[in-house]
LONU-962458 format. One record per atom (N, C-alpha, C, O): residue number from 1; residue in three letters; atom name; x, y, z. Coordinates in steps of 0.2 Angstrom, whole numbers, padded with zeros to 4 digits, always signed. Last residue first. Layout:
% LONU-962458
MIFI  nr rest atom     x     y     z
MIFI NUM  Ala   CA     X     Y     Z
...
***
This chain:
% LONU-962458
MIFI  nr rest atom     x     y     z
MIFI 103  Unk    N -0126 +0046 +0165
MIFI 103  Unk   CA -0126 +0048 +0174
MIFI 103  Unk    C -0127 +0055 +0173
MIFI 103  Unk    O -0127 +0059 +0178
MIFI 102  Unk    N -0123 +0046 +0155
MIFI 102  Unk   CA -0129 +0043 +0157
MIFI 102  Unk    C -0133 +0044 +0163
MIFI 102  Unk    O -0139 +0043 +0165
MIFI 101  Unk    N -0111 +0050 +0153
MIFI 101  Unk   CA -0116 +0054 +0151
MIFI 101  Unk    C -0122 +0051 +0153
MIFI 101  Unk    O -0127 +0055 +0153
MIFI 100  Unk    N -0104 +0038 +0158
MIFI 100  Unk   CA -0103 +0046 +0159
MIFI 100  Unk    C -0110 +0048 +0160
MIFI 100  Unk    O -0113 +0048 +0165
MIFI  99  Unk    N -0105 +0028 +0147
MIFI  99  Unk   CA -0111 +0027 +0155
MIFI  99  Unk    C -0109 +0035 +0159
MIFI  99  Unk    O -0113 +0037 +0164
MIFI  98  Unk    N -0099 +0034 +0136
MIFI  98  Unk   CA -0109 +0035 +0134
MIFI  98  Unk    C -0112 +0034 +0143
MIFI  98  Unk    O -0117 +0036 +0146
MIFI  97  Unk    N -0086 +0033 +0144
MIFI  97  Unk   CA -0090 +0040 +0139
MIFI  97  Unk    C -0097 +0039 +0143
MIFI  97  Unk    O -0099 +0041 +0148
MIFI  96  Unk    N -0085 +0018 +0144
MIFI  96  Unk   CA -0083 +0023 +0149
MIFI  96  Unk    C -0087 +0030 +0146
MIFI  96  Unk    O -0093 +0030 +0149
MIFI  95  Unk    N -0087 +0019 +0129
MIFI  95  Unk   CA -0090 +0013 +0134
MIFI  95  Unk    C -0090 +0017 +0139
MIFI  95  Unk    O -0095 +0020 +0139
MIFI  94  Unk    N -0075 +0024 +0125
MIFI  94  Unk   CA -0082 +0028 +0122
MIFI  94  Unk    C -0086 +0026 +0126
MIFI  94  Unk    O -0091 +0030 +0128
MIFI  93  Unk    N -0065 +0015 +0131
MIFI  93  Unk   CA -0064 +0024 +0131
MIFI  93  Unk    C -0072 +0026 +0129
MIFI  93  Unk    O -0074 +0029 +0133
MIFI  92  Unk    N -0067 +0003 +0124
MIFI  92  Unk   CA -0067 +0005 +0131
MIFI  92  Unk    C -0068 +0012 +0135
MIFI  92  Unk    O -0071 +0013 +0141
MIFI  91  Unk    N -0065 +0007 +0111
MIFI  91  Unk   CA -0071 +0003 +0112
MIFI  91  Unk    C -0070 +0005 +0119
MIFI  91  Unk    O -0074 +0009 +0121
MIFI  90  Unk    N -0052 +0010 +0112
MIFI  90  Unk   CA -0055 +0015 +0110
MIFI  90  Unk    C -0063 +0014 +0111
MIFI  90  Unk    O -0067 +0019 +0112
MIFI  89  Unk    N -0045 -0003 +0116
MIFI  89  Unk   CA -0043 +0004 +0121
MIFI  89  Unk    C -0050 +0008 +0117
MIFI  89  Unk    O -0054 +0010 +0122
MIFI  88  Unk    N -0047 -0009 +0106
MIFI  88  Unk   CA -0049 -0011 +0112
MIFI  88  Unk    C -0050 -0006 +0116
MIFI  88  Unk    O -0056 -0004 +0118
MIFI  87  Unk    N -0041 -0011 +0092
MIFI  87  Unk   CA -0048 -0006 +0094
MIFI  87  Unk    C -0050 -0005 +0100
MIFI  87  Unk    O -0055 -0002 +0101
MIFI  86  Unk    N -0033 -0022 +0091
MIFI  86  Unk   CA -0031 -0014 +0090
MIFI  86  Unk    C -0034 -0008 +0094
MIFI  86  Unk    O -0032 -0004 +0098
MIFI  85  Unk    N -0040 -0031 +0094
MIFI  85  Unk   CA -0036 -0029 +0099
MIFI  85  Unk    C -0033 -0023 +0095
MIFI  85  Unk    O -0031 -0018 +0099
MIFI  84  Unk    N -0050 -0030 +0084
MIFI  84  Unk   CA -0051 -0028 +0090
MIFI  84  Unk    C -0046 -0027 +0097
MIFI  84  Unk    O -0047 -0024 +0102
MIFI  83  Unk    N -0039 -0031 +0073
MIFI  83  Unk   CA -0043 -0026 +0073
MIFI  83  Unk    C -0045 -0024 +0080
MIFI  83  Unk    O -0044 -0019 +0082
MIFI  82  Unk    N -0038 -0045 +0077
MIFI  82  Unk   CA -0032 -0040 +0073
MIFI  82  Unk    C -0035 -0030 +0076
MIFI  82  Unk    O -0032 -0025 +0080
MIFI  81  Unk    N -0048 -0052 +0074
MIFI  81  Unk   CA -0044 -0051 +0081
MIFI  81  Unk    C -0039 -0048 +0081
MIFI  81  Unk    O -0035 -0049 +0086
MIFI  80  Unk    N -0050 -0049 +0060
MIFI  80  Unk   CA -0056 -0046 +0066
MIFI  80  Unk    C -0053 -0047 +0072
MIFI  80  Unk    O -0054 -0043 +0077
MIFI  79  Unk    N -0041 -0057 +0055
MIFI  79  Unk   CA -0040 -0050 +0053
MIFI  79  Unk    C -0047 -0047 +0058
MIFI  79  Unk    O -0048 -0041 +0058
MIFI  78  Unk    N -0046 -0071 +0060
MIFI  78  Unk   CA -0038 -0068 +0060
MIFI  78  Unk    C -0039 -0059 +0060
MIFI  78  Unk    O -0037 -0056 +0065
MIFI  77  Unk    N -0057 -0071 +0051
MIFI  77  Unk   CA -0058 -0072 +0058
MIFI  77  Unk    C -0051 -0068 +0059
MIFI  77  Unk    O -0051 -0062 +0059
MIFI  76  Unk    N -0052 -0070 +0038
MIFI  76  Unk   CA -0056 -0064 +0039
MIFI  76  Unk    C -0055 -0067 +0047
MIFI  76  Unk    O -0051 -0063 +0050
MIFI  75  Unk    N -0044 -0083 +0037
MIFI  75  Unk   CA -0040 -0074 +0036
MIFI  75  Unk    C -0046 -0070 +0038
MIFI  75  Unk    O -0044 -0065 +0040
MIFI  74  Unk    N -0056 -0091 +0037
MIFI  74  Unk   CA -0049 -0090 +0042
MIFI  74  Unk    C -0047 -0084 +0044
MIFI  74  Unk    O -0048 -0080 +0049
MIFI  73  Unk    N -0061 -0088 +0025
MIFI  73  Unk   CA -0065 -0086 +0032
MIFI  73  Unk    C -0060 -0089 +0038
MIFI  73  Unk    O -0062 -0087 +0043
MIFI  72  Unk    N -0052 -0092 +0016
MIFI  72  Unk   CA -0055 -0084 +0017
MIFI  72  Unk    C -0059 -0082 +0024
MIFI  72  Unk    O -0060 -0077 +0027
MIFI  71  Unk    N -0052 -0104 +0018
MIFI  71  Unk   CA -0046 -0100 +0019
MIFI  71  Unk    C -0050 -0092 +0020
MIFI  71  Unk    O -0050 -0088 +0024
MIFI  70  Unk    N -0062 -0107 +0014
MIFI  70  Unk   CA -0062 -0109 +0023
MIFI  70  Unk    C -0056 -0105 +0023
MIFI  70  Unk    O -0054 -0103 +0028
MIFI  69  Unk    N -0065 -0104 +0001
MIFI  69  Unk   CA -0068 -0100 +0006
MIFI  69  Unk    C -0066 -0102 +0012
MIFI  69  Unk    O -0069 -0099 +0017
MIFI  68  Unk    N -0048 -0104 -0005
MIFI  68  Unk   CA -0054 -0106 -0005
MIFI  68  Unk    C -0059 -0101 +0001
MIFI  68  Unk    O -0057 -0096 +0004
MIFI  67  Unk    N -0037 -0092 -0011
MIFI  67  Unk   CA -0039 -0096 -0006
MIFI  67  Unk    C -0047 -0099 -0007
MIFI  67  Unk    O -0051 -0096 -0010
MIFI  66  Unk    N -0025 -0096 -0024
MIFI  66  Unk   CA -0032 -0093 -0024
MIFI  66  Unk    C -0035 -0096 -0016
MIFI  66  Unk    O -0035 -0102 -0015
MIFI  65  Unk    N -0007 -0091 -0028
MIFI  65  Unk   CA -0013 -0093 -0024
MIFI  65  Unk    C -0019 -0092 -0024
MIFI  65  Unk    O -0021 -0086 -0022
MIFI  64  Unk    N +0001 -0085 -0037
MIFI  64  Unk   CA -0006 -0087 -0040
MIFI  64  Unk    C -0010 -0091 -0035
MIFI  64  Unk    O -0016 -0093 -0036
MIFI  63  Unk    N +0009 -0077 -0028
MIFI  63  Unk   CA +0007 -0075 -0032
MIFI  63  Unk    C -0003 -0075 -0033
MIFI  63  Unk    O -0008 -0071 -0033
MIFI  62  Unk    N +0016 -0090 -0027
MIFI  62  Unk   CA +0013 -0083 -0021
MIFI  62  Unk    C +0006 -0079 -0021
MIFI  62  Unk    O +0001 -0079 -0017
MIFI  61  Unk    N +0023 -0094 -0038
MIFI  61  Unk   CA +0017 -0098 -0032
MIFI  61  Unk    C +0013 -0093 -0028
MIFI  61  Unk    O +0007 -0092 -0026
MIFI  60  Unk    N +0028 -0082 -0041
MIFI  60  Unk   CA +0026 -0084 -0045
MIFI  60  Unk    C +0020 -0088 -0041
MIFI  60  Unk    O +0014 -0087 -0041
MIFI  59  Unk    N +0037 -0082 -0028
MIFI  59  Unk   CA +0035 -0075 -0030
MIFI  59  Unk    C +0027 -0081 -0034
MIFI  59  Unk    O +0022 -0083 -0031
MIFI  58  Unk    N +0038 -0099 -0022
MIFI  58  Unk   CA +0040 -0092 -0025
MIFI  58  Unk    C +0035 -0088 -0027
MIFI  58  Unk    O +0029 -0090 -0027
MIFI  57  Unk    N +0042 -0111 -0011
MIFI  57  Unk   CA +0040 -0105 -0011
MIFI  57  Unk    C +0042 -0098 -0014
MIFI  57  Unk    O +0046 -0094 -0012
MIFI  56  Unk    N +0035 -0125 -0019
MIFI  56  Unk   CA +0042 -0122 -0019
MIFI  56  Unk    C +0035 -0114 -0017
MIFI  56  Unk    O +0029 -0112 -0018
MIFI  55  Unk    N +0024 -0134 -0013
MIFI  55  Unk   CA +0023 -0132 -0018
MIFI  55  Unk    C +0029 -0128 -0017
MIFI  55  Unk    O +0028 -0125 -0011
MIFI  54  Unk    N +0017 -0145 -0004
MIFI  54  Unk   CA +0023 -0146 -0008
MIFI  54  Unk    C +0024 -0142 -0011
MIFI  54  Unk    O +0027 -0145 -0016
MIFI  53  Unk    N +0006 -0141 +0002
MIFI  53  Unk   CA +0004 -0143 -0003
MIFI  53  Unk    C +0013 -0147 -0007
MIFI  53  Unk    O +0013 -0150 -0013
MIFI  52  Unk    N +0012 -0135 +0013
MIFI  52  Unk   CA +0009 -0139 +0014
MIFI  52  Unk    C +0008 -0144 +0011
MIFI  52  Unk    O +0008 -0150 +0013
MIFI  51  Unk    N +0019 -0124 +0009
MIFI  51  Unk   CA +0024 -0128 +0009
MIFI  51  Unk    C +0018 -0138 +0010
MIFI  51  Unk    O +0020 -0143 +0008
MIFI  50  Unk    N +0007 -0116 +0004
MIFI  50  Unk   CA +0009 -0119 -0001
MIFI  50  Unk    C +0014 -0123 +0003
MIFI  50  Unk    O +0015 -0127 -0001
MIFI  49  Unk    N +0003 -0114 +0019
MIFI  49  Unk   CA -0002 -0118 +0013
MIFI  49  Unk    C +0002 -0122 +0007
MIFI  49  Unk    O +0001 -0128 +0004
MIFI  48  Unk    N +0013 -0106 +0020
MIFI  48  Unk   CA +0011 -0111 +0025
MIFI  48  Unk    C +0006 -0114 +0022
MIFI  48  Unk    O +0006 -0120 +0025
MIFI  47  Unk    N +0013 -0094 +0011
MIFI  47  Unk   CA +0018 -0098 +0014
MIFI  47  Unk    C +0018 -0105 +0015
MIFI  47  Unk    O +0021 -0110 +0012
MIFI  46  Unk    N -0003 -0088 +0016
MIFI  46  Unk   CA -0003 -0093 +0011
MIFI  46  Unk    C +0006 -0097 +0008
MIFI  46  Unk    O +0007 -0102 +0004
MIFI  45  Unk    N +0000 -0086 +0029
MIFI  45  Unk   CA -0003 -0092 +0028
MIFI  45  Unk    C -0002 -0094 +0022
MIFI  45  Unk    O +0001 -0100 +0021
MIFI  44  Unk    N +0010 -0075 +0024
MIFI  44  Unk   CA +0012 -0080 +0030
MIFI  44  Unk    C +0008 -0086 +0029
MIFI  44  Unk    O +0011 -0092 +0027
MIFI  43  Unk    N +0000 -0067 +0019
MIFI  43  Unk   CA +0007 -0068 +0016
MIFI  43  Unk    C +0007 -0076 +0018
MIFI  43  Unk    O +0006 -0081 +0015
MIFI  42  Unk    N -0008 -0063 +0031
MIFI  42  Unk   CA -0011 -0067 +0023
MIFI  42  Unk    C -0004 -0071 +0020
MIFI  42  Unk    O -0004 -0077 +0019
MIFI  41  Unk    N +0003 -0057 +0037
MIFI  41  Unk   CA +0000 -0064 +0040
MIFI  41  Unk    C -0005 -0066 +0034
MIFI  41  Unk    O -0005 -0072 +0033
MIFI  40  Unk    N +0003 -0045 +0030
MIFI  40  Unk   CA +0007 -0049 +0030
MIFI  40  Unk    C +0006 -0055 +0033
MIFI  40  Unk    O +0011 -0060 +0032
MIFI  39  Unk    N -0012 -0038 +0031
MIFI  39  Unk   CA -0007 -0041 +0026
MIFI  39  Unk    C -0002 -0046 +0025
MIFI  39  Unk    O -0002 -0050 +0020
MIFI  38  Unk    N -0008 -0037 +0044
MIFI  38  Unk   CA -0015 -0041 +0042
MIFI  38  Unk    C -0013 -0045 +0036
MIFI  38  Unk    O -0013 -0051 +0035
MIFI  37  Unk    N +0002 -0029 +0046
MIFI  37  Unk   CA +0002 -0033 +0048
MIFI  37  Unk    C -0002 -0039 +0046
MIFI  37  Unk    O -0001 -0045 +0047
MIFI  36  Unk    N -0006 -0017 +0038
MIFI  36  Unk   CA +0000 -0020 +0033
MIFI  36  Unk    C +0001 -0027 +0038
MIFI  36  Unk    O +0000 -0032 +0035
MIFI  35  Unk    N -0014 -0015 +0046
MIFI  35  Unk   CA -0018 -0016 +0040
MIFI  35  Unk    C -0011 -0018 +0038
MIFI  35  Unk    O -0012 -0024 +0035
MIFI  34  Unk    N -0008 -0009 +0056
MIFI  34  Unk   CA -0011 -0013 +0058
MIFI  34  Unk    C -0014 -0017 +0052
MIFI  34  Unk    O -0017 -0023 +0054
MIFI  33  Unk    N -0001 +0003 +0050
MIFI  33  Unk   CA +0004 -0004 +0051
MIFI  33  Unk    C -0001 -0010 +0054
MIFI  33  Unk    O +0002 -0016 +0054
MIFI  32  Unk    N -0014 +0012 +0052
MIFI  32  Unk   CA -0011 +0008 +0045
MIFI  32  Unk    C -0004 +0004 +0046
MIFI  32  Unk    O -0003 +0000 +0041
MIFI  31  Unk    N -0015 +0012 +0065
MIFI  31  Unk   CA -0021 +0007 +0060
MIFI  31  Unk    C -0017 +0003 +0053
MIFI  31  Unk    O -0016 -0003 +0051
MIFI  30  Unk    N -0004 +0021 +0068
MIFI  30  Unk   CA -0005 +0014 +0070
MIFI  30  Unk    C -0010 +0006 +0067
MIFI  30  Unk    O -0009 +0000 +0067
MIFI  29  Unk    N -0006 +0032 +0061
MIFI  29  Unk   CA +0000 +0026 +0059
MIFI  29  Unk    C -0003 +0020 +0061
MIFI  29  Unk    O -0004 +0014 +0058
MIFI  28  Unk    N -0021 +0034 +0069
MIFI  28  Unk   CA -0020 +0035 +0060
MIFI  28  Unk    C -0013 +0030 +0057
MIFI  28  Unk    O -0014 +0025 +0054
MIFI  27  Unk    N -0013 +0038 +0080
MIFI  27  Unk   CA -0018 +0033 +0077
MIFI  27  Unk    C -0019 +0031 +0072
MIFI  27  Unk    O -0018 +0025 +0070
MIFI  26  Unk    N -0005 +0049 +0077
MIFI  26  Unk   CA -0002 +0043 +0079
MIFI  26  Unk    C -0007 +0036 +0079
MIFI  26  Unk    O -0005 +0031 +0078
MIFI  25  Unk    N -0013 +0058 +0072
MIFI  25  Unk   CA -0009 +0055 +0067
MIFI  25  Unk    C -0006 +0050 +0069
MIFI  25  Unk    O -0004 +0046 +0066
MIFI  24  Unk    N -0020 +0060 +0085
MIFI  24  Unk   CA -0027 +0056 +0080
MIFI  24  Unk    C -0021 +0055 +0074
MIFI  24  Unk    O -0022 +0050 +0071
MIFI  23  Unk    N -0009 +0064 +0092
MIFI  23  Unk   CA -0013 +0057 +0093
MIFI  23  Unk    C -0018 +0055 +0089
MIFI  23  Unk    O -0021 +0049 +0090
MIFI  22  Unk    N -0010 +0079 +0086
MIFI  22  Unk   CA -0003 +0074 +0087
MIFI  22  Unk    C -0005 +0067 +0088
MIFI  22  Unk    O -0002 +0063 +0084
MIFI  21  Unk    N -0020 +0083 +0090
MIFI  21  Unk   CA -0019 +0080 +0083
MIFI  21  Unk    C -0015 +0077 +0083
MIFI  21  Unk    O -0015 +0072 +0079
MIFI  20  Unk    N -0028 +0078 +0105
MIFI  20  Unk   CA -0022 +0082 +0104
MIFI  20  Unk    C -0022 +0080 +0094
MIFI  20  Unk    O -0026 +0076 +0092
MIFI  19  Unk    N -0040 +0072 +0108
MIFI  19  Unk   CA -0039 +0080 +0112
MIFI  19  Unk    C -0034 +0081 +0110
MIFI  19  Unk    O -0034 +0087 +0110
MIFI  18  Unk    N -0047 +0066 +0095
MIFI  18  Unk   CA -0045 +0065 +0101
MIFI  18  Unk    C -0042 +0073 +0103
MIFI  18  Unk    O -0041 +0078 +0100
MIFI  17  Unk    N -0055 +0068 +0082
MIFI  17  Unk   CA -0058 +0064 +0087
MIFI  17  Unk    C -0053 +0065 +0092
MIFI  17  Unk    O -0056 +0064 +0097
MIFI  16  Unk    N -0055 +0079 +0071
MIFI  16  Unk   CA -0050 +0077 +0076
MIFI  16  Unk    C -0053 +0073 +0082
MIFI  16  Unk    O -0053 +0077 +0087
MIFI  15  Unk    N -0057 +0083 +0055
MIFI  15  Unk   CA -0060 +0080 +0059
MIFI  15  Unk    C -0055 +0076 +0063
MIFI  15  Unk    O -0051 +0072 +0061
MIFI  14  Unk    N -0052 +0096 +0045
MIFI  14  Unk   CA -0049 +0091 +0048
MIFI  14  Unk    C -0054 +0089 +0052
MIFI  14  Unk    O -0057 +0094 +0055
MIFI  13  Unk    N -0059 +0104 +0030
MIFI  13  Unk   CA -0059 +0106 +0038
MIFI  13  Unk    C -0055 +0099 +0037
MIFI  13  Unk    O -0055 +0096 +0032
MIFI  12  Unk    N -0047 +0115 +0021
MIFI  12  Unk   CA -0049 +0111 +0021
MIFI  12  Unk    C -0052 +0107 +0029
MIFI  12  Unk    O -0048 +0107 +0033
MIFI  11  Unk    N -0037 +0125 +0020
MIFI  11  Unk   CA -0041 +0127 +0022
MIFI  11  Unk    C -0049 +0124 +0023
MIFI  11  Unk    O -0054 +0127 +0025
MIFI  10  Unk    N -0024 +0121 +0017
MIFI  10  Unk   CA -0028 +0125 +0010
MIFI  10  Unk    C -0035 +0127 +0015
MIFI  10  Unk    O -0038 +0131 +0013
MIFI   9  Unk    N -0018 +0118 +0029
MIFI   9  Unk   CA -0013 +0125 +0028
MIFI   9  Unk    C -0018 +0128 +0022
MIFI   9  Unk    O -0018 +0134 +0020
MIFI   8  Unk    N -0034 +0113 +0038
MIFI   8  Unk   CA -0028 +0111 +0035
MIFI   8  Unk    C -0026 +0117 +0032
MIFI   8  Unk    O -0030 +0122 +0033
MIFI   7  Unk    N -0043 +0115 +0051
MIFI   7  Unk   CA -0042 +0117 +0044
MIFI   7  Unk    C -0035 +0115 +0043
MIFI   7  Unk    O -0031 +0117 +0048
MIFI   6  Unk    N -0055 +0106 +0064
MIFI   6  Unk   CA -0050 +0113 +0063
MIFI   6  Unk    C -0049 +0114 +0055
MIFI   6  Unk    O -0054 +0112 +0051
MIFI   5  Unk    N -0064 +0100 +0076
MIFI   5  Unk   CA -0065 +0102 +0069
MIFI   5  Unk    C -0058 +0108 +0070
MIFI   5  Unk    O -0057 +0113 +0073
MIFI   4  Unk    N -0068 +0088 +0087
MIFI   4  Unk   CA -0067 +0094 +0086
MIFI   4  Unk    C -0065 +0096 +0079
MIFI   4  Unk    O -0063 +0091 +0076
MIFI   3  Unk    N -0077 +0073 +0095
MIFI   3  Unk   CA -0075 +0076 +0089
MIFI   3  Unk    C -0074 +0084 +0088
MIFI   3  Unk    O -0079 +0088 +0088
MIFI   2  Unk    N -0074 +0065 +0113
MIFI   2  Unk   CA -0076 +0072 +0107
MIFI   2  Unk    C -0074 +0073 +0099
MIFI   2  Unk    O -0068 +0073 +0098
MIFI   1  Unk    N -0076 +0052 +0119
MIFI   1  Unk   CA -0072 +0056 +0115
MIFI   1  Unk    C -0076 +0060 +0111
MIFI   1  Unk    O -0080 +0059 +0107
***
């Protein structure tokens, strides 16, 4: 993948990693629904912890959950297979690229 450069309507440069801008804004969405899904599977666990502990599921519990470190090192493992299945295609795409150029 090439980086190519153009300007926003202030004149402002744009960095465009892929061939069309039409698909670096569609990448761009995709990341960011990939980052609110992350989000909301945090939600989800901590759901599922507090039903665990018996604890009524509200705002307020929700809320005040504090995860320990094995929760947090769950939710990050979680959010890295999140990420790499997002990133697959692109890790593949440059992969393919750098053995190009090699040759």
């Amino acid at each position: 993948m090439s980086s190519f450069s153009d300007k926003d309507t202030a004149g402002n440069k744009i960095d465009q990693y892929l061939s069309d801008a039409g698909i670096d804004d569609l990448t761009e969405m995709v990341l960011a629904l990939s980052a609110e899904v992350c989000i909301l599977r945090d939600r989800i666990d901590t759901h599922e912890r507090l039903a665990d502990l018996g604890k009524p599921l509200t705002l307020e519990n929700t809320e005040d959950f504090e995860p320990d470190q094995e929760v947090m090192a769950f939710r990050s493992e979680q959010r890295q297979k999140v990420i790499a299945k997002v990133l697959r295609v692109f890790r593949e795409n440059i992969t393919r690229d750098i053995e190009a150029h090699k040759n």
